[in-house]
C-alpha positions in Angstrom: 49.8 57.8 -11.1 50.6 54.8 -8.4 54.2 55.3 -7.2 56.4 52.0 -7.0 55.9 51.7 -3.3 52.5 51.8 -3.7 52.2 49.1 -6.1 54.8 46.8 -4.3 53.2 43.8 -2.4 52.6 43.6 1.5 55.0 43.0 3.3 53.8 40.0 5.0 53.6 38.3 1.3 57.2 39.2 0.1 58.2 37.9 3.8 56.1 34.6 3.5 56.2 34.1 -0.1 60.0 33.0 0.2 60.0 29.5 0.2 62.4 28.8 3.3 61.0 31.8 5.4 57.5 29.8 4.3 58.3 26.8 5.7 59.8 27.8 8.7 56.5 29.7 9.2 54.7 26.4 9.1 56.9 24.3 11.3 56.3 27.5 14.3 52.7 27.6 13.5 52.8 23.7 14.5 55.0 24.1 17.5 57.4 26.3 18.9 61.2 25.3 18.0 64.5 25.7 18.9 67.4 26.5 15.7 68.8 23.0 15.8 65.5 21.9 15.5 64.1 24.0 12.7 68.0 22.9 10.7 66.9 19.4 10.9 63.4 19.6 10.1 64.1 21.6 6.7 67.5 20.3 6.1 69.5 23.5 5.6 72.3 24.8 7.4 72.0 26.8 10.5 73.6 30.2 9.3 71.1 30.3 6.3 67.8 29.1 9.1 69.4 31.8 11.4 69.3 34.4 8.6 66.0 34.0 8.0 64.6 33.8 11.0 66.2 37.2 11.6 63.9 38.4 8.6 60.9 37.1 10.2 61.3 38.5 13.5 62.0 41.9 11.9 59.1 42.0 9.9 57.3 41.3 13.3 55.9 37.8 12.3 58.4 35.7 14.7 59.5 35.9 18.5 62.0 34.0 20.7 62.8 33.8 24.6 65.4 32.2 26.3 64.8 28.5 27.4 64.0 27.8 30.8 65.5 24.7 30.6 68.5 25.8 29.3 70.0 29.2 29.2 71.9 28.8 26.0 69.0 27.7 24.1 65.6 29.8 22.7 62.3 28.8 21.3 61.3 30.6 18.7 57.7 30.9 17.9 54.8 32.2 15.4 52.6 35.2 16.2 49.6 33.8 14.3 47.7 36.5 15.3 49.7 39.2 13.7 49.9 37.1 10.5 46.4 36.9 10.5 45.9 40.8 11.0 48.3 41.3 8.4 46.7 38.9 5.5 43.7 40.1 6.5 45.2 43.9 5.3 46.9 42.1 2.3 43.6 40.5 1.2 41.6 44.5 1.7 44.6 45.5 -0.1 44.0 43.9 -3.3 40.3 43.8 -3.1 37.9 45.2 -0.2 35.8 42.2 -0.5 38.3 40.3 0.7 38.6 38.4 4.2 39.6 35.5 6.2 37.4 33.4 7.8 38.9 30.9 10.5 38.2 27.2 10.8 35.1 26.4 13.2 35.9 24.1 15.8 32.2 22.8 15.5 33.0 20.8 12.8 34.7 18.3 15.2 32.2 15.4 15.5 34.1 13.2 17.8 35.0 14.4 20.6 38.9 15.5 20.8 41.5 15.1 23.8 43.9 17.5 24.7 46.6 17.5 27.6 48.7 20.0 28.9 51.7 19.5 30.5 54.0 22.3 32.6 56.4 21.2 35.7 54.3 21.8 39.0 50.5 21.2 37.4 50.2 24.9 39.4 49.7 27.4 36.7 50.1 27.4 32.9 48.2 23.9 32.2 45.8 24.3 34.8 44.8 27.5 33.0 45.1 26.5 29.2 42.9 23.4 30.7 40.0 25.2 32.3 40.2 28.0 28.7 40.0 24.8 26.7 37.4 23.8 28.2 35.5 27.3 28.3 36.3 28.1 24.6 36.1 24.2 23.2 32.9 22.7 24.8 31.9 19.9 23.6 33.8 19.4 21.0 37.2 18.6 23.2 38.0 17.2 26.4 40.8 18.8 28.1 42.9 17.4 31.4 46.8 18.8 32.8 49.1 17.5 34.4 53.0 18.0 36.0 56.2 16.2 36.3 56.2 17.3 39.4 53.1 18.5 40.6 52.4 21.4 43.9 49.7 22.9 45.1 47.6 25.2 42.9 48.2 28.9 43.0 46.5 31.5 43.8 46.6 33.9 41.5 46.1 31.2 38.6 42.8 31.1 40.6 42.2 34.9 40.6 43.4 35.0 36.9 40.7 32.8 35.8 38.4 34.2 37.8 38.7 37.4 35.7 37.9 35.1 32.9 34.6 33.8 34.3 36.0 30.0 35.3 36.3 28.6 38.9 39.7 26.6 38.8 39.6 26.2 42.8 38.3 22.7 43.4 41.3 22.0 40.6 44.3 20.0 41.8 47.6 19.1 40.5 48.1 16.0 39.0 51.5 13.8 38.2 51.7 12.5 34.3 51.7 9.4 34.9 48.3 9.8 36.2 47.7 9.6 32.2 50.2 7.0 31.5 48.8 4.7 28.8 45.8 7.1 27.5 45.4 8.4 24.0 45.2 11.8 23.2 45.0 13.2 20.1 47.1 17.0 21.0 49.7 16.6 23.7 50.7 20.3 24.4 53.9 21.3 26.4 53.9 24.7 28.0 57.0 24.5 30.2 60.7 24.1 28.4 61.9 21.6 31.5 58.7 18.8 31.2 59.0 19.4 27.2 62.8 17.1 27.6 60.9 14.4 30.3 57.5 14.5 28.1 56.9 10.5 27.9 55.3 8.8 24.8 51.6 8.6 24.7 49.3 5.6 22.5 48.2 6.2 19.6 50.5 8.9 17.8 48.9 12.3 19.2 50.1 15.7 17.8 52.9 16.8 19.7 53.5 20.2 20.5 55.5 22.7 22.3 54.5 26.3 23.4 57.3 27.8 25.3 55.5 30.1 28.3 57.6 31.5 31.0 56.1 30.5 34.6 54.1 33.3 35.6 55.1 32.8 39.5 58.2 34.4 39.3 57.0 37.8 38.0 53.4 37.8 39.8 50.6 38.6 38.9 51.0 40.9 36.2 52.5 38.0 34.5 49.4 35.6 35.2 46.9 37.9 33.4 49.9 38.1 30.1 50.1 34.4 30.6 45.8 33.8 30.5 45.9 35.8 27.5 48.5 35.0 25.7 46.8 31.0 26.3 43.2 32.1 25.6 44.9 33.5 22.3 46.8 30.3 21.3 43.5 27.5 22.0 41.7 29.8 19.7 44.1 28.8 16.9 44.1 25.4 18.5 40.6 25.0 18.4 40.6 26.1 14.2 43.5 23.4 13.6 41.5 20.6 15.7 38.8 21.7 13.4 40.6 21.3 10.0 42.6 17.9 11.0 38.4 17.0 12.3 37.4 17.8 8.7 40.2 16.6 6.7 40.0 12.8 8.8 36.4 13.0 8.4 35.7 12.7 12.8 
């Protein structure tokens, strides 16, 4: 005879199926966020935002670091790649027949532009760039650039190496070397050129991913950085696929 336990759902679907923990899921799946940010987007007040995050982050679905930019702050963000792990148990759970299948990206038919913006142009967008490129192909065309851009490091050039892509004939670029151009994804990765980010034509997604600068920790910290990138563009690449499908490009 089942035991209650064993009949009670996952415990990613009684963390997600509350409607504010829900919601709060999908704003971090679109960007990362701050609190004051998440209590304006859903209207509710910060204790009961707070609460819940505190729920998500225990059942291991949410994370948070400090802000670069400023101490007092954190970004909170999504680990969509647990969530997926864990609806994929859920869905085995109910029925072994059951599994997720991620958006192509090959159902993009026109071609996408992405750009990714950090502070020096050295690093963290000249790598999500070049594993845009790698992991996208045709179907997106990816550039970087800094708010104020230095010389390409070395280790972003050894880290990518290890990935199979040459970034050394890369070189750092200011953002207003894009000033004027549409994009359709304009992606942050640095909390300092997230609060100088100028406006782009054209009404392009916006969004932030808080990534500490790997050059302070070496190298270590490049390869956790390449990864944890490589990891987000693949759930870029399925959401450039869906908005493709659902506009029709």
């Amino acid at each position: 005879m089942a035991t209650q336990e064993q009949n009670a759902p996952p415990g990613i679907l009684r963390l997600a199926g509350h409607p504010l923990r829900w919601r709060l899921l999908t704003e971090l799946a679109r960007s990362d966020r701050q609190v004051r940010e998440l209590t304006g987007l859903l209207d509710q007040p910060q204790n009961l935002v707070s609460y819940h995050l505190g729920q998500l982050r225990a059942g291991g679905l949410v994370s948070s670091r400090r802000s670069s930019a400023d101490r007092r702050d954190a970004y909170y963000r999504v680990d969509l790649a647990r969530c997926g792990e864990l609806l994929t148990e859920a869905g085995q759970a109910l029925h072994p027949g059951l599994a997720l299948v991620p958006a192509p990206a090959d159902r993009v038919r026109a071609r996408t532009r992405v750009l990714f913006l950090c502070t020096g142009n050295s690093a963290r967008s000249q790598m999500a760039e070049a594993l845009l490129r790698e992991l996208g192909g045709a179907a997106v065309e990816a550039a970087s650039a800094g708010s104020q851009p230095k010389p390409l490091h070395p280790d972003a050039v050894r880290v990518m190496r290890e990935h199979g892509i040459d970034i050394s004939g890369h070189r750092a670029k200011h953002l207003d070397t894009f000033a004027g151009q549409r994009f359709g994804y304009v992606i942050s990765l640095c909390d300092r050129v997230r609060e100088v980010c100028p406006e782009f034509p054209g009404h392009p997604q916006v969004i932030h991913w808080s990534i500490a600068d790997p050059s302070e920790d070496g190298y270590p910290a490049f390869r956790r950085v390449a990864a944890e990138l490589r990891t987000r563009i693949g759930f870029l690449l399925a959401r450039i696929g869906r908005d493709a499908a659902l506009t029709g490009r």
